[in-house]
C-alpha positions in Angstrom: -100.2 151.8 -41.3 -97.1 151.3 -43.3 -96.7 147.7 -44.5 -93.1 146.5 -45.7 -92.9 144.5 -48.5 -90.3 141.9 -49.8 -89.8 139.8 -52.5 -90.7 141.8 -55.3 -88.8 141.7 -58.7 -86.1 143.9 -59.3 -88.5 145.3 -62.3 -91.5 146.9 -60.2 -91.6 150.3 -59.7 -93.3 152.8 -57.2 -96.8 153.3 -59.7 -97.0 149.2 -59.7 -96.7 148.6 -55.8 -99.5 151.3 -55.8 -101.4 149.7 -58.2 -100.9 146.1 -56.1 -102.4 147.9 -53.0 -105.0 149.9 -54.4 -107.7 147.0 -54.4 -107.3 147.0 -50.5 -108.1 150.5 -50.2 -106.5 154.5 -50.5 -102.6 154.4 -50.8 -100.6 158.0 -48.8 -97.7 156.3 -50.3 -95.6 153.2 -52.2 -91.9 153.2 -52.6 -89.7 150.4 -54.0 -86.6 151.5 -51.9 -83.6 151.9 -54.6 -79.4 151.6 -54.3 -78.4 154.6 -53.9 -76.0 154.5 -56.0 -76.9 151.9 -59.1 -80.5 153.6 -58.3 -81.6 149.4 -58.9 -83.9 148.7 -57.0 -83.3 146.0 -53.8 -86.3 144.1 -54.4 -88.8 145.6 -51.5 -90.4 148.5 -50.7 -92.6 150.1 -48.3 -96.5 150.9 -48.4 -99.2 153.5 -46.3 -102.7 153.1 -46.1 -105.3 153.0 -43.3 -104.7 150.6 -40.3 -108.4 148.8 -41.4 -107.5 148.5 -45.3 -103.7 147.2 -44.7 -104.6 144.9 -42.5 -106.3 143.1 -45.2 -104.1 144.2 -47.7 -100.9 142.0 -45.4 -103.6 139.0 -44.7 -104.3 138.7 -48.4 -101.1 139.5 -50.0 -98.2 137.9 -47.8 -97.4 134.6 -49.6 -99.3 135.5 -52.7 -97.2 135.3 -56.4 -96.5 138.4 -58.0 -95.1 138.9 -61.4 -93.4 135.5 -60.9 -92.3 135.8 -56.9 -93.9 135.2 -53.7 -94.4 138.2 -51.6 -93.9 138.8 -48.1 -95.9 141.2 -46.3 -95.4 142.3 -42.5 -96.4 145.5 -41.3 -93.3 147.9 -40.7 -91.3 147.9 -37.5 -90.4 151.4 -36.4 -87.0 152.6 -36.6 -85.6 152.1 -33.4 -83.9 155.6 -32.1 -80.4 155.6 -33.1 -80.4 153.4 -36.0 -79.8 155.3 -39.2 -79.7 153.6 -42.6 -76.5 151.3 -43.1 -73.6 152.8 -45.5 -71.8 149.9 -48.1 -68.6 152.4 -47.6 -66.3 149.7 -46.4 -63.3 151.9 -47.4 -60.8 153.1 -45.1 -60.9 156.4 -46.3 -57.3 158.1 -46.1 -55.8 156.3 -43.4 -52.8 154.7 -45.0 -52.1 151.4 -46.6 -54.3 149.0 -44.4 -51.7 146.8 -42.6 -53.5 147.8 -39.0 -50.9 146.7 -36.5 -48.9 144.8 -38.6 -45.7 145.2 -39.8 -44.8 145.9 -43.3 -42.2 144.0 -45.1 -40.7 144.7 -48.0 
């Protein structure tokens, strides 16, 4: 099962989402999911464990405190095909001086 998980603090790491989960049973995987380019993290993550043990782990944990913040825990949706993970690139790239279809004055 792979359990998303929000609200954590900007200060967790991949070893402490592991170590949250662990009481609910065997972690495949944890990982805080990071800016890729500040590499901060964005304050959620994503966990896998067995469907049986996550279960409890999302009726348990979703709305408990955690380091200071209350945590909401759903399991994953799937990726719908097509989507691919957003870019913040809002830049033009070399296409000129951004007046679009206006005119420019001088």
């Amino acid at each position: 099962m792979n359990i998303f998980v929000a609200g954590l603090s900007y200060q967790i790491n991949d070893a402490d989402l592991k170590e949250l989960f662990e009481e609910y049973g065997e972690i495949t995987s944890a990982k805080i999911i990071t800016d890729r380019e500040t590499r901060r993290s964005k304050g959620y993550g994503f966990v896998e464990m067995a469907d049986e043990d996550g279960q409890r782990a999302i009726e348990e944990l979703n709305g408990a405190e955690y380091d200071g913040r209350t945590l909401s825990v759903s399991e994953a949706r799937p990726r719908a095909e097509g989507d691919r993970p957003r870019s913040n690139n809002r830049g033009g790239g070399n296409r000129g001086g951004g007046y679009g279809n206006r005119e420019r004055r001088y």
